[in-house]
C-alpha positions in Angstrom: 87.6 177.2 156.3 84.9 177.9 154.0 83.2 175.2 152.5 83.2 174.7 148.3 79.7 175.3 146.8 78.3 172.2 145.2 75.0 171.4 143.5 74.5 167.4 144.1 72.3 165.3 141.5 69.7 163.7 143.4 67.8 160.6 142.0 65.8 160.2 145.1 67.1 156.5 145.2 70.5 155.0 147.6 73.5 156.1 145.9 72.2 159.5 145.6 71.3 159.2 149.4 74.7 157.4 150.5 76.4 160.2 148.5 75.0 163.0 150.0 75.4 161.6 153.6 79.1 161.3 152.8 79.0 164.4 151.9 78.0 165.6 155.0 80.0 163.6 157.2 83.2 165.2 155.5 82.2 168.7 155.6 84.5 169.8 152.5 81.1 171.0 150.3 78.0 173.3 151.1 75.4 171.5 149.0 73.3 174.5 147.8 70.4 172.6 145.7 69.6 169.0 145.1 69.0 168.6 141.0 66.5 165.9 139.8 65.7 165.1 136.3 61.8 164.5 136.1 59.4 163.9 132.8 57.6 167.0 132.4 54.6 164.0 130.3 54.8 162.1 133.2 54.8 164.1 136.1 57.9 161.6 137.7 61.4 161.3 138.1 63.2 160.2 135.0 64.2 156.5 134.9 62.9 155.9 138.7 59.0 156.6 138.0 58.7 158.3 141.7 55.6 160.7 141.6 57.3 164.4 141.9 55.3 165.2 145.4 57.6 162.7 146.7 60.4 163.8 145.4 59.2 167.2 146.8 58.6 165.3 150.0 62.1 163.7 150.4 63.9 166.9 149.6 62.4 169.3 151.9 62.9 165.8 154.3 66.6 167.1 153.7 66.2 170.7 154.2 68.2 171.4 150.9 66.2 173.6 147.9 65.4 171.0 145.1 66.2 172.3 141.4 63.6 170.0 139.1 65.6 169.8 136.1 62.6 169.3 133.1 62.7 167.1 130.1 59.7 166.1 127.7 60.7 164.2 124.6 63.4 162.5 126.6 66.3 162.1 123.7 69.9 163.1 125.0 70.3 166.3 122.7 67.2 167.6 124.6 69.1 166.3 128.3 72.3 167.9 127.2 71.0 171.4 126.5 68.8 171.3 129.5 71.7 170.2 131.5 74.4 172.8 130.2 72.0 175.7 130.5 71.3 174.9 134.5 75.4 174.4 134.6 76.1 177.8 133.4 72.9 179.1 136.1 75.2 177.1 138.7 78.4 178.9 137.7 76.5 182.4 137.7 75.9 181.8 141.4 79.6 180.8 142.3 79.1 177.4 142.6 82.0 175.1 141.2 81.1 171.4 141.8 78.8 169.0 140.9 78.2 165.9 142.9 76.9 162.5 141.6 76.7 158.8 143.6 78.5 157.1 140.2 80.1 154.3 141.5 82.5 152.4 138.6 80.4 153.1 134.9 83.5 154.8 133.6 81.7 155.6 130.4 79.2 157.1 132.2 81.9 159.1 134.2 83.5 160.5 131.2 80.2 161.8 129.5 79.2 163.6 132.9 82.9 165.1 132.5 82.9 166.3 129.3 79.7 168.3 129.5 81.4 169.6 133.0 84.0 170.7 131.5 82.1 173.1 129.0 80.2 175.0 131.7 83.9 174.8 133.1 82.8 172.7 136.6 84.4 169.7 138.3 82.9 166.2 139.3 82.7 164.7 142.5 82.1 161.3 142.9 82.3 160.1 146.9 81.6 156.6 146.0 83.9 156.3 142.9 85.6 152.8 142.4 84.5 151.6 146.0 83.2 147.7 147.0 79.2 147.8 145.7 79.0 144.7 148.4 80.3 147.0 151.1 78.8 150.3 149.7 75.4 148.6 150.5 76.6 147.1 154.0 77.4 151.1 154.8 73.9 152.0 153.5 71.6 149.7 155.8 74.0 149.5 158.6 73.6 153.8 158.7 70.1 153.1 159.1 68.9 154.1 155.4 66.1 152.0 154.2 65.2 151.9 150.2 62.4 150.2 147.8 62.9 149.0 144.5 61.1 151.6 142.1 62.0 150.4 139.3 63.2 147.1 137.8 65.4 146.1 134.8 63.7 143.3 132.9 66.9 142.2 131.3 67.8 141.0 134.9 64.7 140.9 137.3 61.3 140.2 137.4 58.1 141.5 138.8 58.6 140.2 142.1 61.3 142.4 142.5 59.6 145.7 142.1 58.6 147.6 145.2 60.4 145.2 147.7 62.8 146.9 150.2 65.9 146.7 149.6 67.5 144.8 152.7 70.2 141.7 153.6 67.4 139.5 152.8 67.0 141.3 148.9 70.8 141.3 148.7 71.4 137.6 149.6 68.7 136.3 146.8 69.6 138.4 144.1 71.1 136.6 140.6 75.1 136.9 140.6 74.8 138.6 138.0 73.2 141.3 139.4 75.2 143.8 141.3 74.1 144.6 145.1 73.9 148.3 144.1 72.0 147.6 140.7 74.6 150.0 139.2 74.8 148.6 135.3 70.8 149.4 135.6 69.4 146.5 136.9 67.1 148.2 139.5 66.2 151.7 140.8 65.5 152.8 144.2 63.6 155.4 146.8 65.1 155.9 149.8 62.1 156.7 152.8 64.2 157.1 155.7 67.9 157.6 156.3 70.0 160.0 158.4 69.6 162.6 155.8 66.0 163.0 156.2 64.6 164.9 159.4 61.9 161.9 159.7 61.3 158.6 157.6 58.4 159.1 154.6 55.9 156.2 155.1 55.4 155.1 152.1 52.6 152.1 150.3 53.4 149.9 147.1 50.6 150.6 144.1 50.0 149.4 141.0 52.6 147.4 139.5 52.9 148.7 135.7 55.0 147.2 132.5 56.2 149.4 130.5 58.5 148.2 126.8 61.7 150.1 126.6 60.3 152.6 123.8 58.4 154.1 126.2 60.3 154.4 129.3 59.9 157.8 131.4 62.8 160.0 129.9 66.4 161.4 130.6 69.8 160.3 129.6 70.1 155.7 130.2 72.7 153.8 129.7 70.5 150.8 130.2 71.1 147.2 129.4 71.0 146.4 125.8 68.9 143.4 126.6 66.7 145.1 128.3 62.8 144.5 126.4 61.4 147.2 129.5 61.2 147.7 132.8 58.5 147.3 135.9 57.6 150.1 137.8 55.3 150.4 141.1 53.5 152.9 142.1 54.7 154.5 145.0 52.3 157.0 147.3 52.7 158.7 150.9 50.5 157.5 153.3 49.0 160.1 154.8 48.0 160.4 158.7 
């Protein structure tokens, strides 16, 4: 049976990465691009803060074309129309579905709906309403290994930032703090995972503070609380 064309939205961080992989392992969709928001100022994924030549990296890593999907002044009427014109480009090549690794924001669910639903495109959400606790056992025990990029201050520290995300991580984090970060608290790259051909070997930079004002750009639903977030400086280490 022929599989259903699908576009999946690729943060470059674990639940993108789980998702896809699940993906995969099903066989239902052909995944014909991976589409990543990235801040046209800043040269870097929106929210994450990963430099775009490894976002390059990790997608041709996948062997699936990457769609970079461009904001600049990083308000949602600027996401929305940047969004809904690459929809209407995805239904212009026959493809019907759009995958995402939401896992229970039901608010954030119904937005990514509605703005389906005008370019006339369905969801798909592999991960949708499962255990985060056992989501992340899946992750690490499929051999997938993750940093923190990217750190909510409303809920973590520093020291948080640029550690790899492993039982050790899991077991120390606050309670409130859920083990996939998914009401924002932290942002991930995954180097190495069974959707990659090889792991990316990767170094921790500069550590870098930025106030929520001036967060890299695209459409959060971040913690009220939040006063900013810390981001590190990821970079390939080259041979």
């Amino acid at each position: 049976m022929e599989k259903k064309k699908a576009v999946l939205f690729w943060s470059g961080g674990k639940d993108s990465a789980l998702a896809l992989y699940r993906i995969r392992q099903a066989g239902e969709y052909e995944v014909k691009h991976l589409v990543t928001t990235v801040n046209r100022n800043y040269k870097r994924v929106s929210m994450h803060g990963v430099r775009e030549e490894l976002l390059d990296r990790q997608a041709a890593l996948t062997g699936i074309g990457l769609i970079k999907m461009y904001v600049k002044e990083s308000t949602n009427r600027e996401y929305e129309d940047a969004l809904l014109a690459h929809f209407m480009a995805f239904r212009r090549q026959g493809i019907a579905y759009v995958i995402y690794g939401d896992i229970f924001l039901e608010d954030l669910r119904a937005y990514r709906d509605s703005l389906l639903q005008k370019a006339g495109l369905a969801g798909v959400y592999p991960l949708w309403k499962e255990d985060t606790a056992r989501l992340m056992s899946e992750f690490l025990g499929s051999g997938f290994r993750t940093l923190t990029c990217c750190v909510n201050d409303a809920f973590l520290d520093q020291r948080w930032v640029g550690r790899e995300l492993d039982q050790e991580f899991i077991s120390q984090l606050p309670a409130a703090v859920d083990p996939c970060g998914e009401n924002g608290e932290f942002h991930t790259f995954c180097f190495a995972g069974p959707v990659f051909e090889k792991a990316i070997k990767v170094k921790v930079g500069e550590k870098l503070y930025r106030p929520l004002e001036l967060k890299t750009g695209g459409c959060s639903l971040s913690a009220p609380a939040a006063l900013g977030f810390w981001y590190c400086d990821l970079q390939e280490e080259r041979a």
